[in-house]
VEXLO-223892 format. One record per residue (C-alpha): x, y, z; residue in three letters; residue number from 0. Coordinates in steps of 0.25 Angstrom, whole numbers, plus 2048, in hexadecimal, padded with zeros to 3 digits. Layout:
// residues N
X;Y;Z;residu;num
X;Y;Z;ALA;NUM;
...
//
This chain:
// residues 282
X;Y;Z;residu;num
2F3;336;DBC;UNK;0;
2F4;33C;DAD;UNK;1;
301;345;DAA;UNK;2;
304;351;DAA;UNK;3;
2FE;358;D9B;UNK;4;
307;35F;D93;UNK;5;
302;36C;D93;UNK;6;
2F9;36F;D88;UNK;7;
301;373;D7A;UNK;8;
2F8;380;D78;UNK;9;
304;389;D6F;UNK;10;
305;379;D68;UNK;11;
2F5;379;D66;UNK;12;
2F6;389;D62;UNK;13;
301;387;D58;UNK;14;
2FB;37A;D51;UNK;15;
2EB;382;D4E;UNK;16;
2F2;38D;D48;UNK;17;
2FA;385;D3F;UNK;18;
2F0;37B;D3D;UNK;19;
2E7;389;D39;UNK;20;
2F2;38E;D30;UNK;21;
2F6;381;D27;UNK;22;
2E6;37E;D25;UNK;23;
2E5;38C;D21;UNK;24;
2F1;38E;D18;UNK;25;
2EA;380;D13;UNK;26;
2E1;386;D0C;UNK;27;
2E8;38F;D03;UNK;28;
2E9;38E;CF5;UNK;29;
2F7;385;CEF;UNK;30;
2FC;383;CFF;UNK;31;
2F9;375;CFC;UNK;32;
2FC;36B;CF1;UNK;33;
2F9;35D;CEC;UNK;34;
2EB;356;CE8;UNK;35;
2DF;360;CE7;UNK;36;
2D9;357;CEF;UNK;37;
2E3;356;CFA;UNK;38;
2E5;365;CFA;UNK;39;
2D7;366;CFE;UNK;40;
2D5;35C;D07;UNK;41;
2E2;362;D0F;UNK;42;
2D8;36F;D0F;UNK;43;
2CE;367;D15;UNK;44;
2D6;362;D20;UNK;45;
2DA;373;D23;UNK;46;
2CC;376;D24;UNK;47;
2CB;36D;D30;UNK;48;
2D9;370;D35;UNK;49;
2D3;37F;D36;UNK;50;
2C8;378;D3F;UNK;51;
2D2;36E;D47;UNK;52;
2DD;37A;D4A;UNK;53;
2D4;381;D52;UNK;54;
2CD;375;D58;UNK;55;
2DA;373;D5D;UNK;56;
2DA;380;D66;UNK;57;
2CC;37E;D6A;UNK;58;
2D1;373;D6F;UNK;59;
2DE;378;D76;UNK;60;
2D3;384;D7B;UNK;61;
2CC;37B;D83;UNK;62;
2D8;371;D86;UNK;63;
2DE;37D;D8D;UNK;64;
2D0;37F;D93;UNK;65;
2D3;371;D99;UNK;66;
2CA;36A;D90;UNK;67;
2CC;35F;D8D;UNK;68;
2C3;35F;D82;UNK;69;
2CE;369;D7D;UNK;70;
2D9;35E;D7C;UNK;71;
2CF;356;D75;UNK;72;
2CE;360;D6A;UNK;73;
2DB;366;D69;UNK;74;
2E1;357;D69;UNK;75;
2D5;352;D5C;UNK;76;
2D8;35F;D55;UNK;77;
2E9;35F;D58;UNK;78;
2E8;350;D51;UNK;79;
2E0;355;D46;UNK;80;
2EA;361;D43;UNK;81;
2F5;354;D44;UNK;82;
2EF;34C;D3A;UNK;83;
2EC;355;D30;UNK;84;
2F9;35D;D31;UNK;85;
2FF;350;D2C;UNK;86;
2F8;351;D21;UNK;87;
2FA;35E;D1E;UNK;88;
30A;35B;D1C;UNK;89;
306;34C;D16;UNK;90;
2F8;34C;D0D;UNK;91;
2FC;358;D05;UNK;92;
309;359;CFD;UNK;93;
315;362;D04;UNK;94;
311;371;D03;UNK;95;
312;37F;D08;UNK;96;
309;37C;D15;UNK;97;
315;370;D18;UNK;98;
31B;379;D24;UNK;99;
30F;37D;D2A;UNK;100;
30A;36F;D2A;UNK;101;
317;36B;D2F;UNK;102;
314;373;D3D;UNK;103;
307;370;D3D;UNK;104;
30B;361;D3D;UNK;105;
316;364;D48;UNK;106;
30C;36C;D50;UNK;107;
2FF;361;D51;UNK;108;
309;357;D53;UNK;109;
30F;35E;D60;UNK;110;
301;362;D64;UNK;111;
2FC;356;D65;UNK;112;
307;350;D6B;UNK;113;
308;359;D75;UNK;114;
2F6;358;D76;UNK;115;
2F7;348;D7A;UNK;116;
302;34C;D85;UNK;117;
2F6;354;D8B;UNK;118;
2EC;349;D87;UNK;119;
2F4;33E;D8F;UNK;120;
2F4;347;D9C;UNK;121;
2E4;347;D9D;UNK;122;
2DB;33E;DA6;UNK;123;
2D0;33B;DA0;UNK;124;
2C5;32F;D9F;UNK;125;
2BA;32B;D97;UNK;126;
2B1;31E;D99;UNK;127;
2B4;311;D97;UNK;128;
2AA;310;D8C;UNK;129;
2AD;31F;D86;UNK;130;
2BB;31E;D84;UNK;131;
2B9;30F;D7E;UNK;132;
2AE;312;D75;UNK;133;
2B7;31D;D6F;UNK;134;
2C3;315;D6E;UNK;135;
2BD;30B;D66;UNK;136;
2B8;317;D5C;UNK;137;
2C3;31C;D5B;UNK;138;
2CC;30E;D57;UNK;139;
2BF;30C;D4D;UNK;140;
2C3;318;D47;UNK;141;
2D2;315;D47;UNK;142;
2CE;307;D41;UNK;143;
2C7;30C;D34;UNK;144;
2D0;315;D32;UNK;145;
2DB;30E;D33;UNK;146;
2D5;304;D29;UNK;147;
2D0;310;D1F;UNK;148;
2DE;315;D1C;UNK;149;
2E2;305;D1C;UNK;150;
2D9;301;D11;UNK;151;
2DF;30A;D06;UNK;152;
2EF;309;D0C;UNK;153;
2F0;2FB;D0D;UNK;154;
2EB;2F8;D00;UNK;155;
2F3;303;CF7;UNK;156;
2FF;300;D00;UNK;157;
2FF;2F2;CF8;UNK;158;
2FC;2F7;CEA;UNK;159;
303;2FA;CDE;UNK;160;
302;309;CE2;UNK;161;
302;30B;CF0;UNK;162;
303;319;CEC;UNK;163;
2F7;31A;CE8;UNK;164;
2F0;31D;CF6;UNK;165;
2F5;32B;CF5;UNK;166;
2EF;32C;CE7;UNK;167;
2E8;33A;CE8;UNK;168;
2EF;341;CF5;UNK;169;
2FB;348;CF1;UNK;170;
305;340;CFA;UNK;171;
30C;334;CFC;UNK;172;
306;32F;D08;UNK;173;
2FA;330;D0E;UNK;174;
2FC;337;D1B;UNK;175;
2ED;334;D20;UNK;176;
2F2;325;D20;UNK;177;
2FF;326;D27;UNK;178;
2FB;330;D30;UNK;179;
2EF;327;D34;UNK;180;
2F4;31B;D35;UNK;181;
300;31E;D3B;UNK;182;
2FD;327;D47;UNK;183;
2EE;32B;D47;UNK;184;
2E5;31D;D47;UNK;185;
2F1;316;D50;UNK;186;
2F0;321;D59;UNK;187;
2E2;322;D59;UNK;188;
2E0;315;D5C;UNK;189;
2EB;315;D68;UNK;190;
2E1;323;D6E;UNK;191;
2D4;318;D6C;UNK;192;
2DD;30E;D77;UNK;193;
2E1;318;D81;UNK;194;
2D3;31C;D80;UNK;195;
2CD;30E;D81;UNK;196;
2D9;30D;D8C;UNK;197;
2D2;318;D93;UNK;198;
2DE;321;D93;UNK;199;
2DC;331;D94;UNK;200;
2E4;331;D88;UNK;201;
2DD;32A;D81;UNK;202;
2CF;330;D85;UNK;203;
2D6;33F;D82;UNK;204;
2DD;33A;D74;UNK;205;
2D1;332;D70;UNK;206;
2C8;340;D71;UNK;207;
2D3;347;D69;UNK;208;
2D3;33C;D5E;UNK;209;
2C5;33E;D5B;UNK;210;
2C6;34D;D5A;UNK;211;
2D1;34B;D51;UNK;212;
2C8;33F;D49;UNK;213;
2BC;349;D48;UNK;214;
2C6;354;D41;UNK;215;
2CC;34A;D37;UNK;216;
2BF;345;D33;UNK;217;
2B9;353;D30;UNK;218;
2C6;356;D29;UNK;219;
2C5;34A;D20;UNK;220;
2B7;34F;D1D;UNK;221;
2BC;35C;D19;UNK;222;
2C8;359;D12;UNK;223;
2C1;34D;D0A;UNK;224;
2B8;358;D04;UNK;225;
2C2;363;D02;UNK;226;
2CB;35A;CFC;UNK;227;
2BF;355;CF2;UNK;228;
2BB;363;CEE;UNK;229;
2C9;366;CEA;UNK;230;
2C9;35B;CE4;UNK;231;
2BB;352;CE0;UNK;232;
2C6;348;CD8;UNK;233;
2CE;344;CE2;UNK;234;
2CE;336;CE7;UNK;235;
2D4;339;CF5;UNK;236;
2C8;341;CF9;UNK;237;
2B9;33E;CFC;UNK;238;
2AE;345;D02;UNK;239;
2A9;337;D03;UNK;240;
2B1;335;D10;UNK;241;
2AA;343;D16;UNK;242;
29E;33D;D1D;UNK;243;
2A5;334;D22;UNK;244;
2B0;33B;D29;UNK;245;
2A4;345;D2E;UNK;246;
29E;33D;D35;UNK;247;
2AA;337;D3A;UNK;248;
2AD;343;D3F;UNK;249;
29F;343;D46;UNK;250;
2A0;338;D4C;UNK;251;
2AF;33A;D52;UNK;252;
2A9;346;D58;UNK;253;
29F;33E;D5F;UNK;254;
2AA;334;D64;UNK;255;
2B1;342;D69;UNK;256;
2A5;348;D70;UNK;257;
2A1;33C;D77;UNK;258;
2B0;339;D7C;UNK;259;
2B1;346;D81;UNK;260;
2A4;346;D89;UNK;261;
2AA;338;D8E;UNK;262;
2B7;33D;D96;UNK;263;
2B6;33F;DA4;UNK;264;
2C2;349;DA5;UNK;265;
2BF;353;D9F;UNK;266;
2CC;35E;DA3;UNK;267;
2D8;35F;D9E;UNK;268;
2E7;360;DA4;UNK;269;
2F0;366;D9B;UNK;270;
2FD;365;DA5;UNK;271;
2FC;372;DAB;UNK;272;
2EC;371;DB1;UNK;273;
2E2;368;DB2;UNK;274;
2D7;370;DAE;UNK;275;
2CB;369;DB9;UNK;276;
2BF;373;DB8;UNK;277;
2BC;374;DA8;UNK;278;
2B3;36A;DA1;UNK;279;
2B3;364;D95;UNK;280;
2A7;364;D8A;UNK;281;
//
């Protein structure tokens, strides 16, 4: 028998939109950021998808309250993304008047998503041998050339003569991107592809919420690569080159999430107060 949810953290979910609203807004405004052109407007670029995430996330707390389990799916891909890139709004542009604001809205993706897994690790859910497998070795795919992109540049300059040289361009002294990557996303994406190849209802719920979060990221990249190259055509830190790509990364994580979502057999959810039998999932 799964444990009892925690209830779902609807003020938490609430809070974090209209913050997450507010910093990509105030974003946008003329002399509130500093540093490279270049990073100013990929920062900009990354706000105009956090104006599509934020309220993503309350379509998915909506429906999660509905009993959906689609809804946790959502909230829980959308609640990462707001995460990640709240990081690097405190860490990828240099300390400026938005720093208190991004503070809360670091605190508050941090204790949603926290509080989002307790929910997640209460469900029962299941999903084919084959399903659940196939995905889970997409997904540690995925965690592998990754992992070995960000490692093909920091090994190398770690060793040189200038091992400052990797942030050459960014405005910072460390690459958040990398740390943040290496040290909590991949590792942990890579623990969701076992629990899910395990056959674990966490897993099968987290692994759904990891390519929601995958499918943001990658259109943010898009986005924020061609801001970032129209504010500045010069930079060496931005390329639309990588645009294509990251589209149709984006497309085909979608896939993975459409057809993983089709796959589960429970399709309600229990959010410690109710287990919600009678609606559906589509």
């Amino acid at each position: 028998m799964p444990a009892e949810a925690a209830p779902l953290p609807v003020a938490l979910g609430w809070t974090l939109a209209a913050v997450g609203l507010l910093v990509a807004g105030l974003t946008w405004i003329p002399g509130m950021l500093i540093g490279p052109p270049a990073m100013q407007g990929s920062a900009r670029g990354t706000a105009l998808v956090v104006l599509l995430a934020a309220p993503l996330s309350v379509v998915g707390l909506i429906l999660a309250r509905r009993g959906r389990l689609v809804g946790l799916v959502l909230w829980l891909g959308a609640v990462s993304y707001l995460l990640y890139n709240a990081v690097l709004f405190l860490f990828a542009t240099p300390y400026n008047r938005l720093f208190l604001l991004d503070v809360a809205f670091l605190a508050l993706a941090i204790f949603t998503l926290i509080r989002l897994v307790m929910v997640a690790q209460a469900q029962s859910v299941s999903e084919s041998t084959r399903a659940r497998r196939w995905l889970a070795g997409y997904i540690w795919v995925i965690v592998a050339l990754n992992a070995v992109a960000w490692l093909r540049p920091v090994i190398p300059s770690a060793w040189s003569d200038r091992p400052e040289s990797i942030t050459d361009g960014l405005g910072v002294a460390t690459n958040p991107v990398y740390v943040q990557d290496l040290a909590f996303w991949l590792p942990t994406a890579a623990i969701i592809g076992w629990w899910l190849w395990s056959g674990r209802s966490l897993g099968i719920v987290l692994a759904g919420g990891l390519l929601g979060f995958w499918i943001l990221e990658s259109v943010s990249i898009a986005v924020d690569q061609a801001l970032g190259v129209a504010a500045d055509p010069s930079s060496p830190v931005v390329s639309t080159s990588l645009i294509p790509g990251f589209l149709v990364l984006a497309t085909a994580q979608a896939l993975a999430l459409i057809l993983h979502l089709r796959a589960v057999q429970s399709r309600t959810l229990r959010n410690g107060r109710s287990t919600y039998s009678r609606v559906r999932m589509s």
